[in-house]
C-alpha positions as CSV (number, residue, x, y, z in Angstrom):
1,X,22.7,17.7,-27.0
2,X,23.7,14.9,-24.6
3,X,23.8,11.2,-25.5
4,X,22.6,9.1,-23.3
5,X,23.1,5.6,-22.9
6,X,21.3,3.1,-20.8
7,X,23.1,-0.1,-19.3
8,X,21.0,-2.9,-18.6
9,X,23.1,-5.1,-16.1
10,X,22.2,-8.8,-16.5
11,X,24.9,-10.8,-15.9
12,X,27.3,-8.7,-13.9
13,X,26.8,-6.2,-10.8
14,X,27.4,-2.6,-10.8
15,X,30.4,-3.7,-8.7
16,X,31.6,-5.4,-11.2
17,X,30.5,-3.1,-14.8
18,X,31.3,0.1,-13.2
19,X,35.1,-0.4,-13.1
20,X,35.2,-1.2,-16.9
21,X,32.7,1.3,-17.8
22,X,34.9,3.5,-15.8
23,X,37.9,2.5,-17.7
24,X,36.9,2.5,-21.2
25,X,35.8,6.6,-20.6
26,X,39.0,7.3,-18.7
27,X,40.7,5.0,-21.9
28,X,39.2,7.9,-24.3
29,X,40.3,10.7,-22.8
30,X,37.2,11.3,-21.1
31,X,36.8,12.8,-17.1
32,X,34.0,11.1,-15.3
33,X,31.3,11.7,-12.6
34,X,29.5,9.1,-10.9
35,X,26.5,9.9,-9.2
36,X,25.3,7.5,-6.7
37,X,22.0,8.2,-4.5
38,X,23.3,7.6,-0.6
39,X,26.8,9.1,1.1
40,X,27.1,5.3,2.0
41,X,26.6,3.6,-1.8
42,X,29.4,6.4,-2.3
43,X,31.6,4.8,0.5
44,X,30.6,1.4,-1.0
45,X,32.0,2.4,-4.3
46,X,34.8,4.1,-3.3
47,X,36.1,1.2,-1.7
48,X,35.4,-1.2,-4.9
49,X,37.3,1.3,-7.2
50,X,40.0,0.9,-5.0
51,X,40.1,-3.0,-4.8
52,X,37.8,-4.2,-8.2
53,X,41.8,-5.5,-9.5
54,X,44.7,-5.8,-7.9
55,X,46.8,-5.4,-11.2
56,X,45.2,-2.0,-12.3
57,X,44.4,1.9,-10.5
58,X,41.4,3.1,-11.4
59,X,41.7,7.0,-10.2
60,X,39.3,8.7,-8.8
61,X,38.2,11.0,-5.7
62,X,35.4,12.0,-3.8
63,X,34.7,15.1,-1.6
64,X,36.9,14.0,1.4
65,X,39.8,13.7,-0.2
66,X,40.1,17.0,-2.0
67,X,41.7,17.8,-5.2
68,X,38.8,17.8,-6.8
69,X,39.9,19.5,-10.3
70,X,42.5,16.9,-10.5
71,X,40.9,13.6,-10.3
72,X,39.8,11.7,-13.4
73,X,36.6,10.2,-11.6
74,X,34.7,12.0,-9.4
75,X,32.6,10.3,-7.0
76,X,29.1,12.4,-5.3
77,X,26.0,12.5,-4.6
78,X,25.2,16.0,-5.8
79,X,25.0,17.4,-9.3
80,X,28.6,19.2,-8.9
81,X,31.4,18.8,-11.7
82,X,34.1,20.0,-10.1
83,X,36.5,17.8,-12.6
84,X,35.1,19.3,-15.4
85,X,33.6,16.1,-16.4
86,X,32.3,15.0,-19.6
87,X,30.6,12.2,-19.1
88,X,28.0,11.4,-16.2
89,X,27.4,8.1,-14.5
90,X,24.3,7.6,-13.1
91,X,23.7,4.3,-10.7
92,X,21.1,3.1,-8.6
93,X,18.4,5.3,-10.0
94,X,20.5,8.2,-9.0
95,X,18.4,11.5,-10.6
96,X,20.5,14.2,-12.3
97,X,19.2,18.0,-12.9
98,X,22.3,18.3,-14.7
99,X,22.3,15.5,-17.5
100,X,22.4,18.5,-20.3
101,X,25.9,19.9,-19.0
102,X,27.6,16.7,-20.0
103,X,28.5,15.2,-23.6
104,X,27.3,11.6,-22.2
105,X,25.3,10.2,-19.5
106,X,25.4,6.9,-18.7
107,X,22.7,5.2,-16.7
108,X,22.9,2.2,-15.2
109,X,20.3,0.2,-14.1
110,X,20.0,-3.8,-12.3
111,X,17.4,-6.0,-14.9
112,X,17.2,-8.0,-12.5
113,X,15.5,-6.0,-10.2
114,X,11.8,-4.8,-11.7
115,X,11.2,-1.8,-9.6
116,X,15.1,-0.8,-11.7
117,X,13.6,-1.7,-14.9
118,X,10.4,0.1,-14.0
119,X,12.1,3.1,-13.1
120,X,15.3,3.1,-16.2
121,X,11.7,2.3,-18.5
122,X,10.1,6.0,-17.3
123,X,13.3,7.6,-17.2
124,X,13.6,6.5,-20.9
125,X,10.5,7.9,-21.4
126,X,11.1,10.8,-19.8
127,X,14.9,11.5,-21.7
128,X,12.9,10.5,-25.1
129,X,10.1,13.4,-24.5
130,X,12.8,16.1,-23.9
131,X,14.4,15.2,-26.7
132,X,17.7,13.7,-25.7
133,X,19.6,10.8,-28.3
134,X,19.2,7.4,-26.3
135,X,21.6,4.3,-27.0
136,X,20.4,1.2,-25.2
137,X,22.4,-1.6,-24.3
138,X,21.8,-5.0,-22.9
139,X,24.9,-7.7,-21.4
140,X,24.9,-11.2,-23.4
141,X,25.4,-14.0,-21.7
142,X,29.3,-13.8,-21.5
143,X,28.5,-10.1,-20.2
144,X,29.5,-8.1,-23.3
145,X,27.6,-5.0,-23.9
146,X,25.8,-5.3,-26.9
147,X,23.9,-2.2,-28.3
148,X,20.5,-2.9,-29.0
């Protein structure tokens, strides 16, 4: 069954967590896709991935740019896998009907917004009732993950 695992951004932005979240899958072997709500929070992203560092490439690819089998991080707003990913990204609240056809789902959520909390809290809920194994964890004060 999938793992999922909540991130609770406190100290960094999803601007800023996505690319090393992104990087540590990519770092294990893993393919990624990343799930946004909006066509536009997909632009948004696109264009951070591109510039988050100028000493590192993060790849990735979203529907415009084709190849889709081919790139390590895939980019949408749909429930599609066409990389054959194994672990899901979910930002911004994003809602999956396909969490089960990954190993690992990753949601990522802004504590500093309530209505985020409120909503990561029922998803929780929600993940915990079907049954799925849920990891939780929470950025210290430097901004280290640590599991909770």
């Amino acid at each position: 069954m999938t793992e999922i695992r909540f991130y609770h951004l406190q100290q960094k932005k999803l601007e800023q967590a996505l690319p090393e979240i992104l990087a540590k899958a990519l770092e294990r072997g893993h393919r990624v896709a990343v799930k946004a709500d909006s066509a536009e929070r997909l632009e948004a992203l696109n264009g951070i991935l591109w510039t988050y560092d100028p000493e590192s490439f993060l790849p990735h690819g979203m529907a415009r740019d084709g190849h889709e089998a081919e790139q390590p991080v895939w980019l949408t707003t749909e429930d599609d896998n066409p990389n054959q990913a194994s672990v899901l990204v979910l930002v911004d609240g994003a809602p999956s009907a396909a969490v089960e056809k990954f190993e690992l789902c990753c949601e990522i959520f802004d504590g500093n917004d309530a209505a985020a909390v409120g909503a990561a809290r029922q998803r929780w809920k929600t993940y915990k009732d079907k049954g799925f194994s849920l990891t939780y964890f929470q950025q210290d004060d430097a901004g280290k993950w640590q599991k909770k």
